[in-house]
C-alpha positions in Angstrom: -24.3 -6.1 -12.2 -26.1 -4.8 -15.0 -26.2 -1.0 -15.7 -30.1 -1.3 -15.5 -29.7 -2.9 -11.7 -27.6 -0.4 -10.8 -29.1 2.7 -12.0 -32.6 1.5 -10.2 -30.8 1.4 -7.0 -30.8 -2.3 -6.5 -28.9 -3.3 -3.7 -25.9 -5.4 -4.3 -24.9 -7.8 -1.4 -21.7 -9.8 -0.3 -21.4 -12.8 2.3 -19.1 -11.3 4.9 -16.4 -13.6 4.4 -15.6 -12.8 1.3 -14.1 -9.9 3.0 -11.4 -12.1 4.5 -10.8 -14.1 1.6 -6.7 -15.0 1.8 -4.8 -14.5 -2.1 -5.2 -18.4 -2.9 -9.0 -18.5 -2.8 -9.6 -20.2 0.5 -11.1 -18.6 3.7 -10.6 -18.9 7.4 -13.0 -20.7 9.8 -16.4 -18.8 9.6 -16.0 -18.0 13.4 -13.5 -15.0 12.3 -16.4 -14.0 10.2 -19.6 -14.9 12.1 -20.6 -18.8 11.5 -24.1 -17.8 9.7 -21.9 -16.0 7.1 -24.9 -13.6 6.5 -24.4 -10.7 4.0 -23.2 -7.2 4.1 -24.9 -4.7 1.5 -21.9 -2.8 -1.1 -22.9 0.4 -1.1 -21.2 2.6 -3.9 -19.4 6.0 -3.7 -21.5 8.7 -6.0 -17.9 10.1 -6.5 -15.6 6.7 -7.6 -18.1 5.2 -10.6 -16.1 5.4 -13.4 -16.8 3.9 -16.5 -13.9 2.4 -17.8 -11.8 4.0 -21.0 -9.8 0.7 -21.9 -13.1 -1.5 -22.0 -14.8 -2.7 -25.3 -18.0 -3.0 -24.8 -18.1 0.0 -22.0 -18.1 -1.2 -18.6 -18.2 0.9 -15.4 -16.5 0.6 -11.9 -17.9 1.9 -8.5 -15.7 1.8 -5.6 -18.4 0.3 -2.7 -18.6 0.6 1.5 -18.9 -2.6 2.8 -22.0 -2.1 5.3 -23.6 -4.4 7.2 -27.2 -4.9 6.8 -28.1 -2.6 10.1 -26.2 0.5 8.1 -22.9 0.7 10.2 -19.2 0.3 8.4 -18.4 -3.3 8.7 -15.4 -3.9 11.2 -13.7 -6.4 8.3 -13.4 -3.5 5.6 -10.1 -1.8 5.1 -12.4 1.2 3.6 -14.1 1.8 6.6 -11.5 1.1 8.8 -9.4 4.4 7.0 -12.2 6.2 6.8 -12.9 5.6 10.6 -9.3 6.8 11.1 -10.1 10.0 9.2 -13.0 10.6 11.2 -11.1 10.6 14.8 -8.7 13.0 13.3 -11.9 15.4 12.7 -13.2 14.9 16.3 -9.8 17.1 17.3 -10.4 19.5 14.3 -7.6 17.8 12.4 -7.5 16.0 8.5 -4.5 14.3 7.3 -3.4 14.5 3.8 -1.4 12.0 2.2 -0.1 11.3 -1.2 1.1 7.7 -2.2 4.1 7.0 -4.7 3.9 3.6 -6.1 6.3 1.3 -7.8 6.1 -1.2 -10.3 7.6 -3.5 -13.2 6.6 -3.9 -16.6 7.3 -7.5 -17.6 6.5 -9.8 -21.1 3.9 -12.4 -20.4 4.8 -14.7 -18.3 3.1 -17.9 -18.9 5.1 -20.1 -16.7 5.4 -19.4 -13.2 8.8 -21.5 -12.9 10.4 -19.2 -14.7 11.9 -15.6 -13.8 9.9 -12.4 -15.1 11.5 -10.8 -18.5 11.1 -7.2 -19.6 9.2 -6.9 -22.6 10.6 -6.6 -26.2 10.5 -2.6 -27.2 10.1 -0.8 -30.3 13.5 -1.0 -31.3 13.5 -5.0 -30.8 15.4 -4.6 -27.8 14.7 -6.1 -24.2 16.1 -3.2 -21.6 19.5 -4.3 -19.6 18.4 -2.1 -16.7 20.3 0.9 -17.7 17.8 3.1 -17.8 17.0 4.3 -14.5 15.8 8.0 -14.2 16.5 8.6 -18.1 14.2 10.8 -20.0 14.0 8.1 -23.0 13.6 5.2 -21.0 10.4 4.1 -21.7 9.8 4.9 -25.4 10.5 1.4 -26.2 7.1 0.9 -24.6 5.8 4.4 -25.6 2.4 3.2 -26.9 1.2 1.7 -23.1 2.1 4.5 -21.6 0.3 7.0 -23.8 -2.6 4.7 -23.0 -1.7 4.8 -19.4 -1.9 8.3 -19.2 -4.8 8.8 -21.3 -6.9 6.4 -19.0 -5.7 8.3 -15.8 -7.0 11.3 -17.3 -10.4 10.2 -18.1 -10.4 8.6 -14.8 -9.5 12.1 -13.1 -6.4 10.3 -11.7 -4.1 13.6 -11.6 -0.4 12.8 -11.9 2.9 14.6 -10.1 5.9 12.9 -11.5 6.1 9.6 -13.9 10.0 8.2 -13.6 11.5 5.0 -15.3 13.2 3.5 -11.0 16.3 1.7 -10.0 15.1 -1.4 -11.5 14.8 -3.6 -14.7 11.6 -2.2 -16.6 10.5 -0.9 -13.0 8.4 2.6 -13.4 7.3 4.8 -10.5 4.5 7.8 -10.0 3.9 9.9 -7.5 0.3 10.9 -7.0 -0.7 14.1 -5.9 -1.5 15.1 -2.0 -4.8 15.3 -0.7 -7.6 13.5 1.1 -6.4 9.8 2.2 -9.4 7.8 1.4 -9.6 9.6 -1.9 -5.8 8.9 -2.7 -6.4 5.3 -1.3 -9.1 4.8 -4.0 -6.9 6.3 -6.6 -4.2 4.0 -5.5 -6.3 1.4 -6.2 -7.8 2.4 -9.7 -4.4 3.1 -11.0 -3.3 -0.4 -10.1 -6.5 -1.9 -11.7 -5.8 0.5 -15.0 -1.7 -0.1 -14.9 -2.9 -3.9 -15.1 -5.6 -3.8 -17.6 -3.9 -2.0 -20.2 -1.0 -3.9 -20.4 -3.1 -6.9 -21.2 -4.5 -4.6 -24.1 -0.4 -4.0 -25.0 0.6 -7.9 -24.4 2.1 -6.7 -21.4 1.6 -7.7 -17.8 2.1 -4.8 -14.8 3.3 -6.9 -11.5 2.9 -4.9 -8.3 5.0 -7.4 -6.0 7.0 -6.2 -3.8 10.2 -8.0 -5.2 9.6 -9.8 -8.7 13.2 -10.3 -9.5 16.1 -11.3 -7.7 19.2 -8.4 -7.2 17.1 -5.8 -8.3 15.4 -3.4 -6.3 11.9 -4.2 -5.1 8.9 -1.9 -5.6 7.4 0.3 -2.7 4.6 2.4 -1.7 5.5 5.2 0.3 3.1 7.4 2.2 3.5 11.3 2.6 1.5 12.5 5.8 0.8 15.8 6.7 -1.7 17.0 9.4 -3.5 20.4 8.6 -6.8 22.4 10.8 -10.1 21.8 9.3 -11.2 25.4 8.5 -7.7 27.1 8.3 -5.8 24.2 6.6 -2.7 25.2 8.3 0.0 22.7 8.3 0.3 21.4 12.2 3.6 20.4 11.8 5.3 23.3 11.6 4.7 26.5 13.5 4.4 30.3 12.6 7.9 30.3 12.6 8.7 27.8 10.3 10.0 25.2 13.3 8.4 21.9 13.8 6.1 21.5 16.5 4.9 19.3 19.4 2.5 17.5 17.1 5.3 17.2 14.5 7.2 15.3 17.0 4.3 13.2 18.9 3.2 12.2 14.8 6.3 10.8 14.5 6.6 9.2 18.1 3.4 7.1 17.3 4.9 6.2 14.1 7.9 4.6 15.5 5.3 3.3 18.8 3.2 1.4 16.0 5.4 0.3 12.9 6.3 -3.4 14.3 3.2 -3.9 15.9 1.6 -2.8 12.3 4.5 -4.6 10.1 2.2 -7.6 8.5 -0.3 -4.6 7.3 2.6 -2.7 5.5 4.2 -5.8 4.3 1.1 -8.5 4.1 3.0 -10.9 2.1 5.8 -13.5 2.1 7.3 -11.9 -0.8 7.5 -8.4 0.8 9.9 -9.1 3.1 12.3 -10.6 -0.1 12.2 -6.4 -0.2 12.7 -5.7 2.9 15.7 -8.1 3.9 17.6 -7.0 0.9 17.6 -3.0 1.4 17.8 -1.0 -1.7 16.5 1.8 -0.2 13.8 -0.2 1.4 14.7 0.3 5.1 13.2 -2.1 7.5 13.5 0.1 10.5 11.4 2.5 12.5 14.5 5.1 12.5 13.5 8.4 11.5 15.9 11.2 9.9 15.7 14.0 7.9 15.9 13.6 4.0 18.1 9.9 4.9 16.4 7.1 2.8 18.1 4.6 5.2 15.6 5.4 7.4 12.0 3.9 7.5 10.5 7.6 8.3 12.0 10.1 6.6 11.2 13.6 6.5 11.9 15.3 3.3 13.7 18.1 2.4 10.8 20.8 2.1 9.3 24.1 2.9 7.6 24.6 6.6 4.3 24.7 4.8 5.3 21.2 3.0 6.5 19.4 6.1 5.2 15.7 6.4 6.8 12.4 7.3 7.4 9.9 4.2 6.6 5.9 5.5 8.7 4.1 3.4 8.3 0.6 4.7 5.1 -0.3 2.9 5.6 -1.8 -0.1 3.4 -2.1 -3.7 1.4 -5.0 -2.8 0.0 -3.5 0.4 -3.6 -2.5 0.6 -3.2 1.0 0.1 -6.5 1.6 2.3 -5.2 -0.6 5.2 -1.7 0.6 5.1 -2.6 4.1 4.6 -5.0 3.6 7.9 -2.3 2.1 9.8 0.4 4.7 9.3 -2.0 7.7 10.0 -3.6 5.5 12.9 -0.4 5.3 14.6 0.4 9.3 14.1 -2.8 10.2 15.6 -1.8 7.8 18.5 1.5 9.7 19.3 -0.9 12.9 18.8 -3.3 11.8 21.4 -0.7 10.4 23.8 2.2 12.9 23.1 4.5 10.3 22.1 8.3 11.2 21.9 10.4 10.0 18.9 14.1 8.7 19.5 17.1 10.6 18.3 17.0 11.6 14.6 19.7 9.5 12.8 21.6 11.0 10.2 23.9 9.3 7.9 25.5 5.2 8.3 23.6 3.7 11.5 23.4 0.7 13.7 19.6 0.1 14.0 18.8 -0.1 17.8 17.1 -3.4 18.6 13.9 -1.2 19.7 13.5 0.2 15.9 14.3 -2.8 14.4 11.0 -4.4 12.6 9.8 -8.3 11.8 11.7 -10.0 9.0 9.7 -12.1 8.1 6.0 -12.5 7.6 6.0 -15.2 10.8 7.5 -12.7 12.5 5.4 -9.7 11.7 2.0 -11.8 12.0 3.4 -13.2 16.2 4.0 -9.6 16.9 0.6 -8.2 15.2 -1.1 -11.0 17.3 0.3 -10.0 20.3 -0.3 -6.5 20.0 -3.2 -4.5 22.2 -2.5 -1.2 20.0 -3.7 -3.0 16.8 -6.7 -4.2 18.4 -7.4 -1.1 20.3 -6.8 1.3 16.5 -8.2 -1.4 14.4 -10.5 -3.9 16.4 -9.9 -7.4 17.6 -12.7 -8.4 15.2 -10.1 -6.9 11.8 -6.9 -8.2 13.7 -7.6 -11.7 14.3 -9.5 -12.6 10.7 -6.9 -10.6 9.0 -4.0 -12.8 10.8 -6.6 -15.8 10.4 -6.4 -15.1 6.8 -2.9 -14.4 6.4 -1.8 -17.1 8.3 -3.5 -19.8 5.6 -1.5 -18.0 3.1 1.6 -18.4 5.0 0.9 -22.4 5.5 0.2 -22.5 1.8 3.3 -21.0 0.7 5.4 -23.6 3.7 3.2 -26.2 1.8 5.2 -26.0 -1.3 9.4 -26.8 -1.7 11.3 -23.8 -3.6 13.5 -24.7 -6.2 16.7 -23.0 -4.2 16.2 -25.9 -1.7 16.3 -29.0 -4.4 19.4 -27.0 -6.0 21.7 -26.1 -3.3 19.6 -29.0 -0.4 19.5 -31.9 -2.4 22.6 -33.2 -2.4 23.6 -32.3 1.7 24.8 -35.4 3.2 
């Protein structure tokens, strides 16, 4: 809208499918959404408008509540659904704090879909090999996006931990810092939108799949949870002695209780389970362990003050709101319901058929469909139009014949 509509307060309104609206364009049958398809209001966030440093002319950005009309949260938005989560951990006295590391690749325009994703050309004319994982000088090749990069997360007040070239071909990772989870959900989701818009500005193009190339490594968004006292901020994972605690192990417990239920909101797309069935260090198991990657909760190495569990089965092209909701939804559940974990797993293990997780995103949306903990956490309203939606994407993608199966199909007698 115009800066003068929005500085006079003028209400901005959505129909409420939109909020349902599957990754091809299409939507579900309006009775997932209500059949009048009346409007919610978008309500903005004083503290996420941002005007935007990469845009010429300036434009501005304001992160928005979905409401309905009457004033509540509306069931179908992943922002209120976290922020509902949030507000059951404050009815015990509690607040989580999480802090999201996300992965992606750096790729040259790619103009036709048909054919694989190439890293871009550098500064010294050179396309990278993938040789560079973890070096210092990896990335001066593309040294003048990512001095934009970090330029634009600073103006944005996007505060950075760590910035490392990952395992994969042009594939980068950063690790935001800790703190409130709606507010590292929202700058999850403005440094996604700023990764992709300037490397349009650079002749780039930032992709956030969860597995854009083949025998490479995929690209994950792990989530760090911690549990600390409104008031005291004391850490409730570990006690005065440094040992974890009941609610260390119940957090965990719920964790392992909800991650296949909760699989198609950490994995939403077919792609992300091409990450997930071809591990590299993207375990697709409820297992937990200490400081093991193998495992899909890990807790890392730390100090009793830092102790948290690390979810490491989302991936980059999960909703960070909904998948930082889910995890924290199921902690809170062990919490409540003093929920035991397995064994801790240490090095090479079988996965036991009760940790193992769906494989596919078939799989994963049968399970969320059966499940009376997602519906109870999230609402049948949220469940069913998200697997509504979902499930179109998944017919659309059956719709279409891969180009593995007319080379290696095609000729079968």
């Amino acid at each position: 809208m115009s800066a003068e509509g929005f500085l006079e307060g003028r209400r901005l309104q959505l129909a409420r499918g939109v909020l349902l609206q599957c990754i091809m364009g299409g939507y579900p049958p309006s009775r997932f959404y209500g059949s009048d398809d009346g409007d919610l209001a978008l309500v903005p966030d004083p503290q996420q408008i941002h005007r935007l440093p990469w845009s010429h002319p300036p434009r501005a950005l304001a992160i928005c509540d979905a409401d309905e009309l009457s004033g509540e949260s509306s069931p179908l938005s992943t922002r209120g659904q976290l922020k509902a989560v949030v507000a059951r951990y404050a009815a015990l006295g509690l607040a989580p704090v999480v802090a999201t590391e996300l992965e992606f690749f750096v790729f040259a325009p790619n103009a036709d879909p048909t054919q694989p994703f190439r890293p871009p050309v550098g500064l010294d004319g050179r396309r990278e090999d993938g040789q560079s994982a973890f070096s210092i000088s990896s990335n001066n090749g593309l040294r003048p996006f990512f001095n934009e990069v970090y330029e634009c997360m600073a103006t944005l007040g996007l505060p950075r931990d760590t910035f490392m070239h990952e395992m994969g071909v042009s594939q980068f990772e950063i690790n935001l810092l800790h703190g409130d989870p709606v507010l590292l959900a929202d700058q999850t989701f403005l440094f996604k939108h700023l990764l992709k818009e300037v490397a349009l500005k650079h002749g780039l193009i930032v992709v956030c799949m969860a597995k854009p190339l083949a025998h490479t490594p995929g690209s994950s968004m792990h989530i760090h949870q911690s549990v600390v006292e409104l008031g005291s901020g004391r850490n409730v994972f570990s006690d005065e002695a440094g040992e974890p605690t009941a609610a260390f192990r119940h957090f965990i417990g719920g964790q392992q209780a909800g991650m296949a239920d909760f699989t198609a909101l950490f994995a939403p797309n077919v792609n992300s389970y091409q990450r997930l069935c071809h591990p590299f260090a993207s375990p697709n198991n409820a297992c937990w362990s200490h400081d093991n990657r193998s495992a899909g909760l890990r807790i890392p190495a730390s100090s009793p003050v830092a102790r948290r569990v690390e979810n490491r089965l989302p991936g980059a092209d999960a909703n960070p709101y909904l998948a930082i909701a889910a995890s924290l939804a199921a902690g809170l559940y062990g919490i409540e319901n003093h929920l035991e974990p397995g064994a801790a797993i240490q090095g090479e293990f079988e996965v036991p058929d009760n940790l193992s997780l769906p494989c596919t995103l078939h799989a994963a949306l049968e399970r969320l469909k059966r499940s009376h903990l997602a519906k109870e956490l999230f609402g049948a309203e949220f469940i069913e139009g998200y697997i509504a939606s979902k499930t179109l994407e998944l017919t659309s993608f059956f719709d279409e014949i891969t180009p593995w199966e007319r080379r290696v199909l095609a000729a079968q007698a």
